[in-house]
N, C-alpha and C positions, 0 to 999 in steps of 0.2 A: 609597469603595466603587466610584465610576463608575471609577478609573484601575483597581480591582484588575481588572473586569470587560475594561476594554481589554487589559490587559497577559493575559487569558487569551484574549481572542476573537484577540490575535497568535499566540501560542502556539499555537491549535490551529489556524491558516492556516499555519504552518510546520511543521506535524506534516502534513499535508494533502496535498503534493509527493508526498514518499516513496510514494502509491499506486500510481504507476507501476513502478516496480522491482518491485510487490508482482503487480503484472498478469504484469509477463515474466516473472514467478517461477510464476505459475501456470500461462500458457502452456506452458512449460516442464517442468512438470511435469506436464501433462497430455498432451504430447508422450511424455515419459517413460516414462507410462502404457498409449499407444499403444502404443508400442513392445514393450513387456513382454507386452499383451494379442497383438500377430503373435507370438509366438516361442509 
């Protein structure tokens, strides 16, 4: 049981990274947003 618990506390530290891409996505889109809102 203690390895299943390790092998998911890795899992969800490598799922964890990807937040970043997930920010310039939102900047990005909130930019986007900007934009539409001048026009």
């Amino acid at each position: 049981e203690l390895n299943d618990t390790v092998v998911e506390a890795q899992l969800r530290t490598r799922q964890i990274p990807p937040s970043l891409p997930i920010k310039t996505a939102v900047e990005r889109y909130l930019h986007a947003r900007n934009r539409l809102l001048i026009l």
